[in-house]
Backbone bond lengths (Angstrom), bond angles and torsions (degrees), N, CA, C in turn:
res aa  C-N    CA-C-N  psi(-1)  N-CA   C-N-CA  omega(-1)  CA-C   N-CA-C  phi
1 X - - - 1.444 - - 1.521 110.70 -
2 X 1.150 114.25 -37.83 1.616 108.16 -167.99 1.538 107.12 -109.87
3 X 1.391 112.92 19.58 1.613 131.15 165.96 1.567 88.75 -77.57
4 X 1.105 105.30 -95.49 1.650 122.76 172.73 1.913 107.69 -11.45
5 X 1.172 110.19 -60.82 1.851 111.17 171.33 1.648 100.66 -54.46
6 X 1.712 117.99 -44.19 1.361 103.59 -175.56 1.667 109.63 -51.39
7 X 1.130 107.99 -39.50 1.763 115.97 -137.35 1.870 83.15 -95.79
8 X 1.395 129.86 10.01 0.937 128.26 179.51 1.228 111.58 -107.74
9 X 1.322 125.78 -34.29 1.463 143.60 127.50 0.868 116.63 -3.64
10 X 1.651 112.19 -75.83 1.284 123.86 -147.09 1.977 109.40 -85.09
11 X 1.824 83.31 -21.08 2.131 84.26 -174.27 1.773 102.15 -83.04
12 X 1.892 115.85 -20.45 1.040 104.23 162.41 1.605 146.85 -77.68
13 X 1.209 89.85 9.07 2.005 111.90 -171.06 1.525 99.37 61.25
14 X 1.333 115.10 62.67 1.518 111.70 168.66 1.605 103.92 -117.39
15 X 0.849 127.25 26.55 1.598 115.15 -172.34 1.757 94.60 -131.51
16 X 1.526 98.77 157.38 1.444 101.35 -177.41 1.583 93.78 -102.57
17 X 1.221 102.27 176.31 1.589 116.67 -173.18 1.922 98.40 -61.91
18 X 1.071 91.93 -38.01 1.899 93.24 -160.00 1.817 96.97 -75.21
19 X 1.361 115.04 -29.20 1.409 102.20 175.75 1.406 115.82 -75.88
20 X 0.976 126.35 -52.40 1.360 140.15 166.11 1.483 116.75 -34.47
21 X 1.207 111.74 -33.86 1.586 132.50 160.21 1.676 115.67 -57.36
22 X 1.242 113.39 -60.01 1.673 147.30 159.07 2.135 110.84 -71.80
23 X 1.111 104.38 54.96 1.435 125.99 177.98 1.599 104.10 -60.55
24 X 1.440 112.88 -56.05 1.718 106.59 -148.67 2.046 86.57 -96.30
25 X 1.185 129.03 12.40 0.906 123.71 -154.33 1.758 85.06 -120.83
26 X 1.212 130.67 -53.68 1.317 126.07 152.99 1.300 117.98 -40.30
27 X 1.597 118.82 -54.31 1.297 113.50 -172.56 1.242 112.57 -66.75
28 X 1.291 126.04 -11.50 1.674 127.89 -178.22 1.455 98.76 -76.58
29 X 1.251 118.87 -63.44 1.976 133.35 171.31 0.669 86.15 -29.91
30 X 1.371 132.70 -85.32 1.752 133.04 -126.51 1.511 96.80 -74.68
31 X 1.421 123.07 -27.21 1.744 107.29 174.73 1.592 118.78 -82.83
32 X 1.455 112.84 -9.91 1.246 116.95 169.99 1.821 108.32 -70.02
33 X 1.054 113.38 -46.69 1.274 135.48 171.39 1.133 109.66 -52.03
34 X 0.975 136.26 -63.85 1.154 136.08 155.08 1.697 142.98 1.22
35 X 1.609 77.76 -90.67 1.762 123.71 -172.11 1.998 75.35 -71.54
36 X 1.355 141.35 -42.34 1.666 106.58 -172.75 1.191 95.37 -100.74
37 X 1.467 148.47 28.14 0.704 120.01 138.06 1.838 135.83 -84.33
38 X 1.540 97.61 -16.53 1.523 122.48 177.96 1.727 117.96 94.32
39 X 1.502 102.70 44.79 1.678 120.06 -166.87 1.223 95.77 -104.59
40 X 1.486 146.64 134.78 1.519 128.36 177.46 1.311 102.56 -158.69
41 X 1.569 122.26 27.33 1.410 100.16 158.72 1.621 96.21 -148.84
42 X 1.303 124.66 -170.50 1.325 128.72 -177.34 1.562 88.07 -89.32
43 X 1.030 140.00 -81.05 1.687 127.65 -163.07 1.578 109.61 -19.07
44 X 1.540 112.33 -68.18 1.730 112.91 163.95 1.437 133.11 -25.09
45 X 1.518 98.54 -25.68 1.727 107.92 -161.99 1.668 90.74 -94.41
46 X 1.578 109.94 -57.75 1.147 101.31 -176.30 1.659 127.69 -60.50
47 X 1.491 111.29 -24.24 1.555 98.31 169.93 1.904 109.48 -77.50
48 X 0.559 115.94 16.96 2.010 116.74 -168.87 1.559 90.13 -54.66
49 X 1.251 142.71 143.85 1.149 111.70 139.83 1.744 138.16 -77.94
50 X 1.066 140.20 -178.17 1.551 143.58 -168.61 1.681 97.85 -55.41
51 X 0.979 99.98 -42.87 1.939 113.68 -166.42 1.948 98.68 -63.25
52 X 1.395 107.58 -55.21 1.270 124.45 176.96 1.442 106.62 -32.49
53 X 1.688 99.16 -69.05 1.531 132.49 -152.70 1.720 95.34 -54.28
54 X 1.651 118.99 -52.84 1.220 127.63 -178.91 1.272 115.39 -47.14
55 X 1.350 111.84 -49.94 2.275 131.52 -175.39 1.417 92.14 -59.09
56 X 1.398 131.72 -42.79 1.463 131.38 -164.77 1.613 86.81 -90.96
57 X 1.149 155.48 -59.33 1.739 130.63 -179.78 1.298 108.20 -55.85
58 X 0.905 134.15 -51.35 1.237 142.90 -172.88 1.838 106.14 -28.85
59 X 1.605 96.21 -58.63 1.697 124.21 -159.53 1.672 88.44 -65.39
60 X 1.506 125.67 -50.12 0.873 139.07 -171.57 1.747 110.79 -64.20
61 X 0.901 120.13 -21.99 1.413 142.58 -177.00 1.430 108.71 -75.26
62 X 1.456 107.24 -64.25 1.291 115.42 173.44 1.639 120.16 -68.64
63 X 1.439 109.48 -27.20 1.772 100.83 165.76 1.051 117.76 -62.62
64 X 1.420 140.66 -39.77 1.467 165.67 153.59 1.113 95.76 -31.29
65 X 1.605 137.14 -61.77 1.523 120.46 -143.53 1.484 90.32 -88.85
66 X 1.227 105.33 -40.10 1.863 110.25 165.95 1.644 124.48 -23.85
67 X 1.642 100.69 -87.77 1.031 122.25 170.88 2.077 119.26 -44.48
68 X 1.292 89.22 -34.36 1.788 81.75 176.93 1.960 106.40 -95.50
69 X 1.243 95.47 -19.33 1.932 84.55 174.20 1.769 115.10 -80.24
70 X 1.838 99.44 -9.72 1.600 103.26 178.85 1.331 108.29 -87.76
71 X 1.567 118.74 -22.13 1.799 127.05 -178.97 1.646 94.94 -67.81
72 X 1.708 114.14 -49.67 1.615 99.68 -157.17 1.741 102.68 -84.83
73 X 1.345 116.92 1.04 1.579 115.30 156.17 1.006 114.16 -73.31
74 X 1.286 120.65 -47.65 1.802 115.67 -179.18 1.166 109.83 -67.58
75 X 1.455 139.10 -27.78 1.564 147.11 -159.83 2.049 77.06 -88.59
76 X 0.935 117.89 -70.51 1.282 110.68 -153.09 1.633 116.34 -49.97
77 X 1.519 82.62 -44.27 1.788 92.54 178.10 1.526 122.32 -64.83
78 X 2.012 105.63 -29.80 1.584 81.20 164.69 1.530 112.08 -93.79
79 X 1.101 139.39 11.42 1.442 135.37 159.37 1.685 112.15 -67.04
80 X 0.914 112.75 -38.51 1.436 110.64 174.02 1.784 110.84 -83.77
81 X 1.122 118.75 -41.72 1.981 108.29 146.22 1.204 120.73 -26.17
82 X 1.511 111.11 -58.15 1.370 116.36 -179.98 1.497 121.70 -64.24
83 X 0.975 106.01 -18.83 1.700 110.25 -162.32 1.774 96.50 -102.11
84 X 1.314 97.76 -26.54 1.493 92.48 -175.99 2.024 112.74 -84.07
85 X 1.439 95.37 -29.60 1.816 88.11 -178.87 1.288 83.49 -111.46
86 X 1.714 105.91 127.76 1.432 121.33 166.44 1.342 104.72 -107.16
87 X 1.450 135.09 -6.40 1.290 149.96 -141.91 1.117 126.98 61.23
88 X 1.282 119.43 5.48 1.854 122.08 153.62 1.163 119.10 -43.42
């Protein structure tokens, strides 16, 4: 189902090069997106209109910016663990 939202994306020139790059990582979003919004089959996806289609990248956008600003907190925080016990 949320292959089909990708590839709907992708025939509307809404995706940037780097997502489009990052495929199964959209397609994971876009079913979260989805599934709360209450969309669950491809017929549904394909009537969305363009306006729709955008509110649903969008949502997907923001899980993404989420999910990768919570990786470089955790990356940072154990880099600074590391830096702090040297075993001294």
């Amino acid at each position: 189902m949320s292959e089909f939202a990708f590839f709907r994306f992708m025939s509307n020139n809404m995706l940037t090069k780097e997502e489009e790059e990052h495929k199964e990582e959209i397609v994971q979003l876009t079913e979260n997106v989805l599934q709360a919004k209450g969309i669950q089959c491809d017929a549904s996806i394909s009537k969305i209109p363009e306006e729709e289609l955008k509110e649903i990248l969008e949502k997907v956008r923001e899980l993404r910016k989420k999910k990768k600003k919570k990786q470089s907190s955790t990356e940072a925080a154990k880099q600074e663990d590391g830096y702090v016990y040297k075993g001294r």
